[in-house]
N, C-alpha and C positions, 0 to 999 in steps of 0.2 A: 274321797272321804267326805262327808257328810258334815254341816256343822252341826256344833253339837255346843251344850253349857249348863251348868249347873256344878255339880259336885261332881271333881275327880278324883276316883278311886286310887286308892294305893296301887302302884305296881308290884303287878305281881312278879314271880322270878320265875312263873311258866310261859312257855311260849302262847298267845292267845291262839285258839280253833283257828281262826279267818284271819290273818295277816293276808298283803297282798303279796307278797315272794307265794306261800301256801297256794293262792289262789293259782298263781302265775305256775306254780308244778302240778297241783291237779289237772289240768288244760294241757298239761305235755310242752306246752312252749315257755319259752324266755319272754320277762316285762317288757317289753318294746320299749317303752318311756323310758325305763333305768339306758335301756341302748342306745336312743335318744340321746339323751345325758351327754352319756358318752360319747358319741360321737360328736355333738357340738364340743365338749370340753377340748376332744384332738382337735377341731376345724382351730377352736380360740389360740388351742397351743401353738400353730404355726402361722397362722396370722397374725399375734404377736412377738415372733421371733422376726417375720419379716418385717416389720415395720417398727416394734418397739414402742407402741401405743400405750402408757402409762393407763389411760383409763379404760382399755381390754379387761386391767386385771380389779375392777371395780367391777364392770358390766357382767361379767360372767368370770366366777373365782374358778378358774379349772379346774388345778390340782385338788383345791377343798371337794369340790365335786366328784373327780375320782376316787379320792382316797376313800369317800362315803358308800360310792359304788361298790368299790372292793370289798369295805368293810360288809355289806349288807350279803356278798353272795360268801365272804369268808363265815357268818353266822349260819349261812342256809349249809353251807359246805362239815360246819362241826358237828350235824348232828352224827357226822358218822367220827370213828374214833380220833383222835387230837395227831396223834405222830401221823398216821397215814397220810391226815388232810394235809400235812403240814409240808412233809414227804413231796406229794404231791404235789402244791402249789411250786414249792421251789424247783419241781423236776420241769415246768411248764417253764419256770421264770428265767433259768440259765443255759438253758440251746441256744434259744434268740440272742442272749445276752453274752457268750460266748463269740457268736458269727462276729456281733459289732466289735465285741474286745477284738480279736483277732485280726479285723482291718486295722482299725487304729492302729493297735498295735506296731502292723507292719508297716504303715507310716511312717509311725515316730522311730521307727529304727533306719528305717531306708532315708528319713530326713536327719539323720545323724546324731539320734538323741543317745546320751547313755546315761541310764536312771542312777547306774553308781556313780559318777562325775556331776550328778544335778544338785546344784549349790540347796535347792530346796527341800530333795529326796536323795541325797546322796549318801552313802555307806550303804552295808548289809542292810538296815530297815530301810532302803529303798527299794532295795531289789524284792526285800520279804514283802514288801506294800505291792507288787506288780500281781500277788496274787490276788487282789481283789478285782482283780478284772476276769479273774473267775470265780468266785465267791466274793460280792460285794457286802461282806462286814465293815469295811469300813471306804476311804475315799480312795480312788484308785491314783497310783501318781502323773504328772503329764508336765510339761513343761508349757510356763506361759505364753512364750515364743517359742517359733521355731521358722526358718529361713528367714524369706525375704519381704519386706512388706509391701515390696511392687510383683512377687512372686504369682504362680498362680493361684493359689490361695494367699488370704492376707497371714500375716506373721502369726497372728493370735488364734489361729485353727483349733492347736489343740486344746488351749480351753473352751472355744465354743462348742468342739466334737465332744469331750467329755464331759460335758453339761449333763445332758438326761441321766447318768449314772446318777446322780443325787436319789430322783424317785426311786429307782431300782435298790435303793442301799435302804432308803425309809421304807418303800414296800416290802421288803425282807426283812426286818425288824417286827415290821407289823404283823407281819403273818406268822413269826414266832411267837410273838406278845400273846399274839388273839386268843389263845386256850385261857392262857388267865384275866386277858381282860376284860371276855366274854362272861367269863364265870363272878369275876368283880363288878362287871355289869347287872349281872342279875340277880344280885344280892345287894347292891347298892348302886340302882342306878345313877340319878342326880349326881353321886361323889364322883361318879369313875365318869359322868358323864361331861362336868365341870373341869375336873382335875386340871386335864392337860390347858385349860384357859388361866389356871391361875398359876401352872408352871410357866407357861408363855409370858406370864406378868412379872415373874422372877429372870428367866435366864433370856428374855426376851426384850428386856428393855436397861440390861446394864446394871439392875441391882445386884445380881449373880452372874460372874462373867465366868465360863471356862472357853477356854482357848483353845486354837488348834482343830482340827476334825471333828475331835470327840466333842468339840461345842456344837457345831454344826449339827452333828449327828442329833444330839438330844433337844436341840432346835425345831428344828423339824420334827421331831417326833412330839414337841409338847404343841406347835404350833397347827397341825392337823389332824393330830390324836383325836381332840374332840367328835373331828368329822367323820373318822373312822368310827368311834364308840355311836355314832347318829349312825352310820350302816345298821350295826347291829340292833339299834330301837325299830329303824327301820324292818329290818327283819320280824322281829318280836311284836311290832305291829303299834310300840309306843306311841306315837306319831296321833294314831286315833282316840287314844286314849282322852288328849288334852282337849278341851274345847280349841276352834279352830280360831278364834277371836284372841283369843289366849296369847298362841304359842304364834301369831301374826306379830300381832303387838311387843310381847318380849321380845322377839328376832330382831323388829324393828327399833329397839330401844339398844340392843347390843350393838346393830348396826353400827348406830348413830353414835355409839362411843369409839367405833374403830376409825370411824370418819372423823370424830375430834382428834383424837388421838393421834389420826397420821394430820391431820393439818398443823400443829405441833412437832412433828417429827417426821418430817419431808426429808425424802433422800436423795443423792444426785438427780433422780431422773424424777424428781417431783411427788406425784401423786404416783406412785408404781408400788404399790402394797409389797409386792415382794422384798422390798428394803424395809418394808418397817414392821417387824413381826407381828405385835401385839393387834396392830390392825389388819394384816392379810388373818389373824387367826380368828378374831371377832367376827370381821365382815364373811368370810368365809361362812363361819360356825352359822349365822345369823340366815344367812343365803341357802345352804341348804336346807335347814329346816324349814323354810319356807317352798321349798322344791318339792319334799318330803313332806310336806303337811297336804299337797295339794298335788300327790304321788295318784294317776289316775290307774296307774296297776292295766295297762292296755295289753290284748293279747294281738291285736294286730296293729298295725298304726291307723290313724284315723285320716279320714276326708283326704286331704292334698297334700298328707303327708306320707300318703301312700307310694308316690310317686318315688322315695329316698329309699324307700324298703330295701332294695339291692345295694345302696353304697353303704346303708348304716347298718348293712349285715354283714358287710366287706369291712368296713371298721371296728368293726366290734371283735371279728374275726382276726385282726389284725392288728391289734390297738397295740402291742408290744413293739410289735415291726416298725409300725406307723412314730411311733413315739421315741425311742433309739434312734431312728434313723435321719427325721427330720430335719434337724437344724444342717446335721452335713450335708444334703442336699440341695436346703437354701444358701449355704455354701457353695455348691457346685453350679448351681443359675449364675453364677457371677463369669468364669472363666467362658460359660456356653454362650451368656452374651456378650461376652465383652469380643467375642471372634467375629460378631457382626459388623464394628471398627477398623479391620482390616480389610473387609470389602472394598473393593473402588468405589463406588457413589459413597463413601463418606467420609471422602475426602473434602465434600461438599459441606460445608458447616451448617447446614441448612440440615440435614442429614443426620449430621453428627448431635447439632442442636434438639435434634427432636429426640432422638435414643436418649439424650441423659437427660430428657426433659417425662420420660416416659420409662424409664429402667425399672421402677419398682413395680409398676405396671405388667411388664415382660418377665419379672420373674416372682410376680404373683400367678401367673399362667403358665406358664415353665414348670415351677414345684409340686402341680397336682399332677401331671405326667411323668414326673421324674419318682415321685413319692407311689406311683404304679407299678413301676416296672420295678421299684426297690419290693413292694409287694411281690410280682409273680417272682424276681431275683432268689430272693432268700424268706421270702413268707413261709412258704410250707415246711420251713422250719419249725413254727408253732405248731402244726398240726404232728409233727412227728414228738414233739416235748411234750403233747398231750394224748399221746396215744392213738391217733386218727391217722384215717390214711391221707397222704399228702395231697394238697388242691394246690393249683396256682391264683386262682382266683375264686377266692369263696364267698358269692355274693347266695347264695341258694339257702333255700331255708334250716336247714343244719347251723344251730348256733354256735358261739363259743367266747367264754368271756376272755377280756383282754385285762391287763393291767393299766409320769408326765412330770430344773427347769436351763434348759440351755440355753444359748445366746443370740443374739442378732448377727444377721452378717447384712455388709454391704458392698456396695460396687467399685469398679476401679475410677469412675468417672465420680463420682461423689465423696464424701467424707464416711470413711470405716470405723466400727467402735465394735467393742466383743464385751460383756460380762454374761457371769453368771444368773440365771432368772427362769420362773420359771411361767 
């Protein structure tokens, strides 16, 4: 986009001729940049599960970045009729999301859980709560522990494995919403475009507290709504409308109040926005618009970024899979290295010294092979929930959009911690 200044016009509530999505369908192919996006936002997501980097979730706000992404191809998606699309998106969303339920699942039963004896979820509405592990309206139930904490998973598994559900439960929300929030959009952009920043000011910082799930749930829905309702400007082509000086300068001035705002209201893990809403939702909101203002609308990727063309087409293809499945996997690096310990040479402490001097190291390179074969495993599962014929490996030009916060794991040889994040 072009800078531009002087006088901006009213929004209008049509879509403009030349948005860049328009552009990016006349061509036959998908924005590469929006794929982009996305694929750095999954690379962030598990880089900071493994390590737990508080200032990951400053450098690049993932989930604000996805939910934006969704939102832009949920607008491109309504021009056809609202139930269909809606139909639709959900039919893509619950195969993949089934497969996982159903592991877990059988986990937490073979590890001896019973949701009607769970002090947390116990009675009838615990058992009626298991159905959201196949229709996630609301949280699905899981127990905080479960075995042993020298086991081979640490004790706290299943709430790191039912982590990602959160996205899955706010991106089904949203893609209900979208018919009317799209149509609130464009009759009143700025309201519907604000809104959820100044919900997040309310049930986000304590002056409105509700409790329980249903807090959670409308949490997150006021604290990335904003960046969803930016997909749809995006679409609509908003973005160009504002001088580029502009909408620079505001973002950075929003920034900079989520940045006072969490210095202020630091949480256990410090500077890690995901504990302090009102500024994962600021910094967020502020971060994509600036993404989005300076949105290049690519139909192929450019210079030396050429070289990613096959993995960030294998991501994009797979972003559900990828995103689900994740953090159990950086779970599973743990028991795969930890067999290395029982070798004879390391009985040598020389040996031993160096594995726990280098473990994060080892299953930082472990996780991109393991998160492969979890691709050809059960990927083609997405292609079947969108009507395609099944691939194991879909790096090939044939695109397809994906839909991101679960927890850290750590090793036996180090200190373990598990929360939810995302």
């Amino acid at each position: 986009m072009s800078h531009r200044s002087g006088y901006v016009p009213e929004y209008a509530p049509t879509v403009p001729a030349e948005t860049p999505v328009d552009r990016a369908e006349k061509a036959g192919g998908r924005d590469r940049y929006l794929d982009l996006l996305r694929s750095l936002a999954l690379v962030r997501v598990v880089v900071y599960h493994l390590f737990g980097w508080a200032w990951l979730t400053i450098a690049f706000p993932s989930m604000g970045v996805m939910f934006a992404l969704a939102g832009s191809l949920m607008a491109r998606s309504l021009k056809r009729p609202a139930w269909g699309v809606i139909r639709g998106r959900i039919r893509r969303l619950l195969p993949p999301m089934w497969v996982f339920s159903a592991v877990a699942l059988a986990l937490l039963f073979a590890g001896g859980w019973n949701v009607s004896e769970d002090p947390d979820h116990g009675g009838t509405w615990g058992v009626v709560s298991l159905l959201n592990y196949v229709f996630p309206v609301g949280a699905p139930p899981f127990p905080w522990n479960l075995g042993e904490k020298a086991g081979l998973l640490e004790d706290t598994w299943p709430a790191q494995a039912a982590g990602p559900l959160w996205y899955i439960r706010a991106y089904l929300w949203f893609v209900i919403a979208s018919p009317l929030l799209l149509r609130a959009f464009r009759k009143m952009p700025w309201a519907t475009l604000l809104a959820p920043l100044a919900l997040t000011a309310v049930v986000g910082t304590g002056v409105v507290t509700i409790h329980g799930e249903t807090g959670n749930a409308v949490s997150d829905f006021a604290v990335y709504g904003s960046c969803w309702v930016l997909g749809f400007a995006h679409h609509d082509g908003l973005p160009a409308r504002i001088p580029r000086y502009l909408a620079v300068s505001a973002s950075a001035l929003i920034m900079a109040f989520g940045l006072w705002w969490a210095s202020g209201h630091l949480g256990p893990d410090g500077w890690d926005l995901n504990d302090i809403p009102l500024a994962q939702a600021t910094w967020s909101f502020g971060f994509v618009v600036i993404l989005l203002q300076y949105s290049p609308s690519w139909q192929e990727l450019p210079g030396r970024l050429a070289k990613w063309d096959k993995l960030i087409t294998l991501s994009n293809n797979r972003a559900v899979t990828i995103y689900l499945w994740h953090n159990f996997l950086i779970m599973a690096t743990v028991p795969i290295i930890d067999q290395v310990y029982d070798l004879p040479f390391m009985e040598n402490e020389q040996w031993s010294s160096a594995l726990d001097t280098t473990y994060m190291l080892w299953m930082t390179l472990l996780i991109w092979p393991l998160i492969g074969l979890m691709v050809v495993a059960v990927g083609w599962v997405e292609d079947l929930a969108a009507k395609r014929r099944p691939r194991l490996w879909p790096n090939g030009p044939s695109g397809a959009t994906g839909t991101q916060g679960p927890r850290k794991a750590g090793g036996r040889r180090r200190a373990r911690s598990g929360r939810s994040s995302q």
